[in-house]
MARRO-681987 format. One line per 3 residues: their letters; for each residue x, y, z of C-alpha. Coordinates in steps of 0.1 Angstrom, whole numbers, plus 5000, padded with zeros to 4 digits. Layout:
! MARRO-681987
a	X,Y,Z | ...
***
This chain:
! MARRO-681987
xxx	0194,1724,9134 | 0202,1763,9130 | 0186,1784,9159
xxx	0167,1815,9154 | 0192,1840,9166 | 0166,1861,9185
xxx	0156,1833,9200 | 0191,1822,9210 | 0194,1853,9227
xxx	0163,1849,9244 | 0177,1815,9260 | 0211,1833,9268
xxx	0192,1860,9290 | 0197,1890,9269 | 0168,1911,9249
xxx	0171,1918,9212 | 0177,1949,9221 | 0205,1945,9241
xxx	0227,1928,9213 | 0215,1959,9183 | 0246,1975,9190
xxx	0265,1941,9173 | 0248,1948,9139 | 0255,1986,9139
xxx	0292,1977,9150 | 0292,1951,9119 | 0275,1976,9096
xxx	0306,2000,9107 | 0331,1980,9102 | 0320,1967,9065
xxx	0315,2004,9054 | 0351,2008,9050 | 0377,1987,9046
xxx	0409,2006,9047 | 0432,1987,9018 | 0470,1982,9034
xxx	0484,2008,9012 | 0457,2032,9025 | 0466,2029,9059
xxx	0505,2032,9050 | 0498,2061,9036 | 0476,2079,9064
xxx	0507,2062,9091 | 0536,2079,9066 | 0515,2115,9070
xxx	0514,2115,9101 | 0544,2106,9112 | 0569,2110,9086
xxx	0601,2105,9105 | 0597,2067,9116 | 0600,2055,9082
xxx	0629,2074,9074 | 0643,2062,9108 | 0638,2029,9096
xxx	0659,2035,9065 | 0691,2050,9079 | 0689,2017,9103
xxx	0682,1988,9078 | 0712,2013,9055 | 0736,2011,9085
xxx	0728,1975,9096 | 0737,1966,9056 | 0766,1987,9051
xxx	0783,1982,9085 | 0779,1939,9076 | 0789,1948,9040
xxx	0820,1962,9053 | 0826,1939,9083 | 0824,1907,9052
xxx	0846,1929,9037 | 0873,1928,9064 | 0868,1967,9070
xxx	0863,1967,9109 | 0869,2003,9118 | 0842,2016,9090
xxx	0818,1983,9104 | 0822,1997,9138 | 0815,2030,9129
xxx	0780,2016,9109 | 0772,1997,9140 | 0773,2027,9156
xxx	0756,2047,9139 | 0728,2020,9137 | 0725,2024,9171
xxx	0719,2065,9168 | 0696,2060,9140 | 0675,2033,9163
xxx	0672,2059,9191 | 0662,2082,9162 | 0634,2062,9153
xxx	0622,2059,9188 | 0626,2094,9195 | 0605,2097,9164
xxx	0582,2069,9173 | 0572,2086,9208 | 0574,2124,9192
xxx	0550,2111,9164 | 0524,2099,9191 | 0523,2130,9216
xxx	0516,2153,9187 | 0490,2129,9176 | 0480,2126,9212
xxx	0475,2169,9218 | 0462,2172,9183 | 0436,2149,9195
xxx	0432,2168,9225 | 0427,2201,9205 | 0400,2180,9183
xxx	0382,2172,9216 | 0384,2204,9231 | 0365,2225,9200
***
């Protein structure tokens, strides 16, 4: 048998009043649901570099393997390497991405 959730709270301890702030959260949360694409979108403006990191390492990963199968070892060196420059590219633009979020914040709080 289902209990009354007010009175379930009762026998928990709390007041109904205490547990309001659940219903507003849900009400918040159903208001809006931000679609995947949305939210790749909104990441991709504002921080446009990561993804393009991304791509130069996923390119060099490919091509440096390509050429490694291939029996090309200095040119697969050289991808590997410059994998490795675009990683700490994207990570450079990871970390860049979130102070400028982080002061624009700031700036939002401040006004």
């Amino acid at each position: 048998m289902a209990k009354d959730p007010a009175k379930a709270a009762q026998d928990a301890g709390f007041d109904r009043e205490d547990l309001e702030w659940i219903s507003s959260l849900r009400h918040d949360i159903n208001e809006h649901q931000e679609t995947a694409s949305e939210k790749f979108v909104r990441k991709l403006k504002a921080n446009p570099l990561v993804p393009v990191g991304c791509l130069l390492t996923a390119s060099a990963l490919s091509f440096g393997l390509w050429s490694f199968q291939a029996g090309r070892r200095q040119t697969s060196q050289r991808m590997m390497r410059l994998r490795v420059v675009a990683q700490g590219f994207t990570v450079v633009a990871l970390l860049g991405g979130m102070a400028a979020n982080a002061l624009q914040a700031r700036k939002e709080e401040k006004k």
